[in-house]
Structure formats: structure tokens, C-alpha cells
C-alpha positions in Angstrom: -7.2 29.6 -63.8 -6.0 26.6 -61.8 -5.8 24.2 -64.9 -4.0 27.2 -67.4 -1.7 27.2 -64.9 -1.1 23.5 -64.6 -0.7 23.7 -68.5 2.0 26.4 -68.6 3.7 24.8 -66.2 3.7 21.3 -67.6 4.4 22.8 -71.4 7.0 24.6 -69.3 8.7 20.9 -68.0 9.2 19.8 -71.0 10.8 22.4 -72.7 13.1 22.0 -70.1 13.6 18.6 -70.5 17.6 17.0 -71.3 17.7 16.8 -75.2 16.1 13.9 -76.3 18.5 11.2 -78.7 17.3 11.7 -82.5 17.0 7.6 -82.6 14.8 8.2 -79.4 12.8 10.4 -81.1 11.9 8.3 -83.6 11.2 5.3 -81.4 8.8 7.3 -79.7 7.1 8.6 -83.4 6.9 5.3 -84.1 5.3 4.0 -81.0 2.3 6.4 -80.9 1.7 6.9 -84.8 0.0 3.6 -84.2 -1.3 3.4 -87.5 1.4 4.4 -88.9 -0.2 6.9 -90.7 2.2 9.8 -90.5 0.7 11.9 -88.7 -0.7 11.7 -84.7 -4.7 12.2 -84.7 -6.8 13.0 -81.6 -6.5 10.0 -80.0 -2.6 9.2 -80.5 -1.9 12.6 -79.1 -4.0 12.1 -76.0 -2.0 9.0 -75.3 1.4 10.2 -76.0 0.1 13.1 -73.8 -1.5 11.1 -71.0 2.1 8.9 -70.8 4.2 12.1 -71.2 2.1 13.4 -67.7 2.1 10.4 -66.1 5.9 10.1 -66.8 6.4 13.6 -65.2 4.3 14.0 -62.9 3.1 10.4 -61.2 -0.2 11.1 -62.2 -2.8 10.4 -64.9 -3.7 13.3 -66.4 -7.9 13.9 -65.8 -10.0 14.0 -69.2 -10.6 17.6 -68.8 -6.9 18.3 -68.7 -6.0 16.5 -71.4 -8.6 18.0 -73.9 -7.7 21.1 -73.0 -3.4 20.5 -73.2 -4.2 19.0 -76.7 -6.2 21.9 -78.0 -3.2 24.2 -76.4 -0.9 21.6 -78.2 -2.3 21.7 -81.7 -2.9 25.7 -81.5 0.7 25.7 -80.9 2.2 23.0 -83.0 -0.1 22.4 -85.7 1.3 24.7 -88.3 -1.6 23.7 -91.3 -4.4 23.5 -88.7 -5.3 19.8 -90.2 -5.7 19.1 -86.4 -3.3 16.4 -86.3 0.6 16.6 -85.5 2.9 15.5 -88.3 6.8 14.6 -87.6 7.9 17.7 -88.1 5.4 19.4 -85.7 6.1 16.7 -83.1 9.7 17.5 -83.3 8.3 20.9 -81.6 6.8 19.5 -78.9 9.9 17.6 -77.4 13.2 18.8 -76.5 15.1 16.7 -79.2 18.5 17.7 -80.0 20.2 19.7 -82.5 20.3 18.2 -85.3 24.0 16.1 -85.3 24.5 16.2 -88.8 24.3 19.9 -89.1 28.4 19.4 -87.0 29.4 18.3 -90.6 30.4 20.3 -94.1 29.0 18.1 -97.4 29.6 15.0 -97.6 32.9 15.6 -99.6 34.6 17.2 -96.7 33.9 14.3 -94.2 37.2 12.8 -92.1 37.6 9.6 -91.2 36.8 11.0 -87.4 33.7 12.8 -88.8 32.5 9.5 -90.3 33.4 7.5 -86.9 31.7 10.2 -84.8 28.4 10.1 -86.7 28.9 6.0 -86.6 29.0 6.4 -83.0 26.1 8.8 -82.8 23.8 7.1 -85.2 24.8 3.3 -83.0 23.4 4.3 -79.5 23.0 0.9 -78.4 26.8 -0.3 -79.6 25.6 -3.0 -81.9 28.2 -1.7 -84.6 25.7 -1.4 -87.2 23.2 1.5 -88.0 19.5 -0.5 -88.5 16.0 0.3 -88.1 15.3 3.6 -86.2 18.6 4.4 -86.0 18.8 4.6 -90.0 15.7 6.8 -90.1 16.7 9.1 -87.2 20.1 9.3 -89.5 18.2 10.3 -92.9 16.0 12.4 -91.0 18.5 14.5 -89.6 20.5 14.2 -93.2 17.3 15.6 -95.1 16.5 18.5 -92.4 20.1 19.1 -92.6 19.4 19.9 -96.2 16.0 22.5 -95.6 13.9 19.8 -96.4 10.8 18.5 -94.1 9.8 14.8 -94.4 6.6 12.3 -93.4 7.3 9.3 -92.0 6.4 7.7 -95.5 8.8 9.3 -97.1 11.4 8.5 -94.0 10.8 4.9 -94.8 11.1 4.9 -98.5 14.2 6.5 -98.5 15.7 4.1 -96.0 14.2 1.2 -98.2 15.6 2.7 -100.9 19.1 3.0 -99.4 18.8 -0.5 -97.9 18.3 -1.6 -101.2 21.9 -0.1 -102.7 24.0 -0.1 -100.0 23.0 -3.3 -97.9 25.4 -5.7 -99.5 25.0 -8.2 -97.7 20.8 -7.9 -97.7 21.2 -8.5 -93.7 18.7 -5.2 -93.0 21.7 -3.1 -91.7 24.8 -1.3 -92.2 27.9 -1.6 -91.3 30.8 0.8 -91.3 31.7 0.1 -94.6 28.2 0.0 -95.9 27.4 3.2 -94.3 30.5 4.6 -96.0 29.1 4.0 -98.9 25.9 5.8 -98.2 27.8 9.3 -97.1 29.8 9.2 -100.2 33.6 8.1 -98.4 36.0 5.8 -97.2 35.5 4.5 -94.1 
């Protein structure tokens, strides 16, 4: 009874959890899909799990406890029952914001202070260009915004894809301008 308990209430923490940043979300996909395979397997799980307890709580987790969150976890979460969480089933787990693009019409109806805000949003740390996890968090949250659900894979070939036309300057970023380009208006 004692360890249900100590489930519920640790599922219940994090659910209650601020809103996690769509770039953070990423960066933490990214760090436990070790293998980048697309998908987090037994063993990535237990260690985003055991790091997401110890984080909470002060504590490590005991080996007992863990199996049995996980099982809870993927009975939850794990929508095909391949018992392995995918992006999209991760998003479920953490308390990661709405979805910023879903703010904005089509592309077509953009403002210049629409554009600057999701500049802004997409830029967390200020570097004035949109790179790396911050690119994928952006296309992620471009595609959802659209009804469509996306692997990791699929992430990264898109943002290959758009580095490829709208990188100008082939520096593995974009700038304002470049990004204009991407959504379709003038920055």
C-alpha cells in the first residue's frame, strides 16, 4: 500500500510541476534517448525516472520503486503497448507547455510582433539566432500545431531539411531574417 501511495503521490508532483520550456523539453528527449533511437526503452526510462526522483525528492529512488513507477508509467503513457515511450508519449509524462505556436493563425496572417514573439520564444538563451534544440522544439510545436505526431527522426530530417534551404549562410542557424523565410514573411 505504502509504495502505491508513494507512486500517486510522486505522479501527482509532477503533474503539478511549472510548465516545462518546449526547447527544454527537447533537451531532456535528447539527453535520455541515448541512442538516439526515438524512442525511451527500459533502461532510458529508469534513468530519466531515477534523476526525475532524485530531483524531487533528495532521494534515489530503490529498484523496487522504480520497476514498479515504470510499469505504472508505460500502462499509462504507452498508447501502442510497444513498451517503450516515444516523443509524443513522453510529452505526457511532463508538464510541458501549451504548445506556443497554437497563439498564431497560418502562417499568412503572422505580424511582425507575432514573428518577433515566437523569435523571442523559440531564442530562450538570447543568442539571437534559433539553432539546434531550439529549431526542433520550433518544428515540433509547428507540426503538432498542424494534428500531426512526429519521431525524433523525422524531427531531425525536417530541421536538416530546412537548414538546408533557409541557412544562407550554411552557419547551422537562423537568424531573424532566415527564420522569416522559414514561416513564410517579412521579418
Amino acid at each position: 500500500m505504502e509504495m502505491a501511495e508513494g507512486k500517486a503521490n510522486f505522479l501527482k508532483k509532477l503533474a503539478d510541476s511549472s510548465k516545462i520550456h518546449s526547447v527544454d523539453f527537447m533537451t531532456i528527449w535528447t539527453h535520455y534517448d541515448k541512442d538516439r533511437s526515438g524512442y525511451l526503452d527500459s533502461k532510458e526510462l529508469d534513468l530519466f525516472l531515477s534523476d526525475l526522483i532524485l530531483s524531487k525528492t533528495g532521494k534515489e529512488p530503490t529498484a523496487e520503486f522504480l520497476s514498479e513507477l515504470r510499469s505504472s508509467i508505460l500502462e499509462t503513457v504507452d498508447t501502442n503497448k510497444d513498451g517503450r515511450i516515444e516523443l509524443g508519449e513522453f510529452a505526457q509524462l511532463l508538464p510541458v507547455e501549451e504548445n506556443f505556436m497554437k497563439k498564431f493563425g497560418d502562417r499568412k496572417t503572422l505580424t511582425r510582433k507575432d514573428f518577433n514573439d515566437i523569435f523571442l520564444h523559440y531564442d530562450p538563451d538570447g543568442s539571437g539566432f534559433i539553432e539546434g534544440r531550439e529549431l526542433l522544439a520550433l518544428i515540433h510545436d509547428i507540426l503538432c500545431k498542424s494534428g500531426k505526431t512526429v519521431t525524433l527522426k523525422e524531427l531531425e530530417d525536417y530541421k536538416e531539411a530546412a537548414m538546408h534551404v533557409f541557412d544562407k549562410n550554411s552557419d547551422g542557424r537562423l537568424s531573424r531574417k532566415e527564420l522569416g523565410l522559414l514561416l513564410s514573411i517579412d521579418k
